[in-house]
N, C-alpha and C positions, 0 to 999 in steps of 0.2 A: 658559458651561457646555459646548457644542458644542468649543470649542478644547481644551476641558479635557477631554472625552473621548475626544478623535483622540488626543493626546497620552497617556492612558493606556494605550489601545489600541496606539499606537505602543511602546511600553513593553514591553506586554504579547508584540507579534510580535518584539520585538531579544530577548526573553529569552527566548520559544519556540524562534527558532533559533539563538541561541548554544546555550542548554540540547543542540538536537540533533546542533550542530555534535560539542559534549563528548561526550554521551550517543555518538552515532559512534562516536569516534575512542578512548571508552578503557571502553566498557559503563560499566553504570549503578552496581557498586563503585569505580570509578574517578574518576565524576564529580565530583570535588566540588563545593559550593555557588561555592567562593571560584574555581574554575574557569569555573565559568557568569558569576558575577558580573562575572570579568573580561573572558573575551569579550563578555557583552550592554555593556560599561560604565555599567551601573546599581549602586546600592545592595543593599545587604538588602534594607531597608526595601521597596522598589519588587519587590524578588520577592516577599517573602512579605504582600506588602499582595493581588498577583495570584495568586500559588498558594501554598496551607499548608505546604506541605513539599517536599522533594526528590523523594519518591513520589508526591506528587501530581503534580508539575512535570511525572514521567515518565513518570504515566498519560495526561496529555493528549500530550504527544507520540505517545506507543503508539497513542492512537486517533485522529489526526491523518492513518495513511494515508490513507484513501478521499478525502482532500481533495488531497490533493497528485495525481490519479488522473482522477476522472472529470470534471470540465472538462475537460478535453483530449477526452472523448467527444463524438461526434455522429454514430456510427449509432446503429442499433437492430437489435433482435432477435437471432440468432445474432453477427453484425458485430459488434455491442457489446459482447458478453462478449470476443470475441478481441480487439478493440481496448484492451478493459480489460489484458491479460494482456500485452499486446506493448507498451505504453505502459510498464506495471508493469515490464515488462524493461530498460527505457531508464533509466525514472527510476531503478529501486536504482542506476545506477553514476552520476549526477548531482545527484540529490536530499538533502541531508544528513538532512532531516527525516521522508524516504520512510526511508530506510536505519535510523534511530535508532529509529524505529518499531519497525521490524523486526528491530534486533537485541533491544530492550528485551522485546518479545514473546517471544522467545526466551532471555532471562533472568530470567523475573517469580521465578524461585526465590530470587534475592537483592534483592527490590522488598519482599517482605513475606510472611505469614502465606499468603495466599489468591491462587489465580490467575484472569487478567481474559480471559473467552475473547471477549469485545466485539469486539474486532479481526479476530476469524475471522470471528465470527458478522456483524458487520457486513458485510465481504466476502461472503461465503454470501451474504445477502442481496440485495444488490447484483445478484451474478450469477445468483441465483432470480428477478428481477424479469428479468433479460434473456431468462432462457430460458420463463418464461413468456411473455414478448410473442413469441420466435422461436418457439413452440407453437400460439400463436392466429395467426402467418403462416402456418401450412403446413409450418416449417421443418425439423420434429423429425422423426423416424420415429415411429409409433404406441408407444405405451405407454411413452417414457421419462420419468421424473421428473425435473421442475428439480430437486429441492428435492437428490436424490441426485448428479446431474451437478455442480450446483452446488459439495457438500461434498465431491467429488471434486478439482475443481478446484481448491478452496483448499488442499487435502492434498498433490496434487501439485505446485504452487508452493509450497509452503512448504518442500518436500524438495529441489526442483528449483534454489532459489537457492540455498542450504546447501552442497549438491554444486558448483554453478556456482561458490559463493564461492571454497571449498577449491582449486578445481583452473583456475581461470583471472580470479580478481579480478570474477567475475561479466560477464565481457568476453562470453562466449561465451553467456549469458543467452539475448539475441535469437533466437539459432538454437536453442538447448534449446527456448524458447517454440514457436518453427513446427514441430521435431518433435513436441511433446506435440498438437499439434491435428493432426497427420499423420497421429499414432496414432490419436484421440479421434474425430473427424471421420465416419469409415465409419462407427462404431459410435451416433453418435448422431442426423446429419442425414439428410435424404433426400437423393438426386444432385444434384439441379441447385443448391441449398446450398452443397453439395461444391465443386462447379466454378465457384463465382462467389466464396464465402467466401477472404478473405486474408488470410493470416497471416505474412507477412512482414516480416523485419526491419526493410525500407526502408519497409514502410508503418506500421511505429512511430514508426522515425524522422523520419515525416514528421508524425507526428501532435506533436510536440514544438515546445513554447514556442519 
């Protein structure tokens, strides 16, 4: 029984990232079934025994970023929201399944009827929980809100890759990432924060598998 579940689960990750290998490379009008099926080299049968549909296939990818993400974390408090963002800068140009996330996010108008804001709001989350613990260090200045910082941050990376994608394959990512907390930084830490906080390309790249 154990063998027979590694093996479905194996199943299950070759058709997660084939799915976002496609989902990638040609958005989710694009994708077809018989395209995923042929990169995972599984059957039908073996997808839709694991996900219902095509839409289903590409809401689990959709909400798949934060995984591909914070593993690679091991600060805390302020450090770890930046690390989240400079990590995030690395993986969209290496990641197939960071990426397919994100473009599929960005096209839920042809996924279906209704749109899945999970994907932000998880993110939000995420970096509410960081700046909360940077709050109870000391880290903040008086009166700022995670919960507003937070949904800032997701706003302004969500626009910040878009622009990046358009105008350099998203290469130039990393350094967009250290100017938005060059901006951000004065406005929301106190100094000594300032001057030990790192948001550096190289210290993304160092954070990487």
């Amino acid at each position: 029984m154990a063998l027979k579940q590694e093996r479905a689960e194996q199943t299950r990750r070759a058709l997660l990232h084939a799915a976002a290998e496609v989902f990638d490379e040609f958005g989710y009008a694009g994708a077809s079934i018989t395209r995923i099926l042929k990169r995972a080299g599984v059957t039908a049968g073996a997808l839709y025994f694991h996900f219902g549909s095509k839409e289903d296939l590409a809401k689990v990818v959709m909400n798949s970023q934060p995984q591909t993400l914070v593993p690679l974390l091991a600060a805390s408090g302020l450090q770890r929201l930046i690390d989240l963002t400079l990590v995030w800068s690395w993986q969209l140009q290496r990641d197939p399944l960071l990426r397919a996330g994100v473009r599929l996010t960005n096209e839920q108008a042809s996924m279906g009827d209704s749109l899945d804001a999970d994907p932000y709001e998880e993110f939000r989350g995420i970096m509410t929980a960081c700046l909360h613990e940077a709050r109870d260090a000391g880290e903040l200045q008086p009166g700022i809100d995670p919960v507003a910082v937070a949904e800032f941050v997701v706003s302004a990376c969500t626009g910040m890759q878009l622009y990046s994608n358009v105008v350099s394959g998203r290469r130039d990512l990393p350094e967009r990432t250290q100017q938005m907390w060059h901006l951000l930084l004065p406005g929301i830490a106190v100094p000594s924060v300032i001057t030990r906080a790192e948001a550096t390309p190289a210290r993304g790249a160092s954070l990487m598998p």
